[in-house]
N, C-alpha and C positions, 0 to 999 in steps of 0.2 A: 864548239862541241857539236859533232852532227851524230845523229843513230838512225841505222838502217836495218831491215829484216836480210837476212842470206839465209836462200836456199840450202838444201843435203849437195854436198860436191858442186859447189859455184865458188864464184868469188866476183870481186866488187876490186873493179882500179879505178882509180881517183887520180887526176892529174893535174899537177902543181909544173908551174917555172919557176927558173932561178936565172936574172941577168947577170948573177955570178957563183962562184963556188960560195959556199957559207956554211954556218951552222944549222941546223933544224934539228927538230924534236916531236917525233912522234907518239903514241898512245894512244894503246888500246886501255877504255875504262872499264867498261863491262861488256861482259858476252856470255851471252847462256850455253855455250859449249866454247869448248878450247878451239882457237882460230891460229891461223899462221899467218907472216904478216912476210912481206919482202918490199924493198928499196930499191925500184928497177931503173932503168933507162929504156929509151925505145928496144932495144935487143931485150934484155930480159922479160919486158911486157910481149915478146913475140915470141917467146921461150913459154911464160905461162899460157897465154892462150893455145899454143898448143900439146899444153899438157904434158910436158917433159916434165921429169923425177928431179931434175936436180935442173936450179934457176940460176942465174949469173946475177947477183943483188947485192946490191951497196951495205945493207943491214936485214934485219928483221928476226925474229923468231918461230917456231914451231912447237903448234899445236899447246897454246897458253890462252889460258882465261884472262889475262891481264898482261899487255906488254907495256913498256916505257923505253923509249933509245933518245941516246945525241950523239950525231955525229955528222961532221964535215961532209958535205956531198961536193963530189969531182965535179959536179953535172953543170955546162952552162946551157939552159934552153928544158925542154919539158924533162919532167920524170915523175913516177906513181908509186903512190903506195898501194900497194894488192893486199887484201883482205880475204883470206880463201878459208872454205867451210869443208873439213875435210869429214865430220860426222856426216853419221844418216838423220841427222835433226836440224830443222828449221832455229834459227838463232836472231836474236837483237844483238847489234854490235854498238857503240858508242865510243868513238875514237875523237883526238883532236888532231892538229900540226901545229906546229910553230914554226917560221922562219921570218 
């Protein structure tokens, strides 16, 4: 379980491999404002950083106090989970992974 402070309109990718397709599981535990989460690969992490409305993502949800997902990822080789703060308020997040 890790927890980090986000910024008003930031977000926070985190980068995980996989030497092959599998299951994982992610989760969001607490967040002091509602966060959106996305399942990227290198394209969709280059999708978010430059701020496109709509992301190309394996999974995730929008704007929740609380997520939980499982599911199979295509991905062989890196991929992130993005954390984005889309309030005007500073937030603690506390998320895990599993795979």
């Amino acid at each position: 379980m890790q927890t980090f402070q986000l910024s008003p309109h930031s977000f926070r990718s985190i980068q995980y491999n996989l030497t092959r397709p599998k299951m994982i599981a992610f989760e969001v535990i607490t967040s002091g404002a509602p966060v959106t989460t996305f399942l990227v690969d290198y394209i969709g992490l280059a999708e978010v950083r430059s701020g496109q409305p709509s992301v190309a993502s394996y999974g995730g949800f929008p704007q929740r106090y609380q997520h939980y997902q499982e599911l199979k990822l295509p991905i062989v080789g890196a991929w992130w989970l993005v954390i984005a703060n889309p309030t005007d308020i500073v937030t603690n997040v506390t998320y895990e992974v599993r795979y």
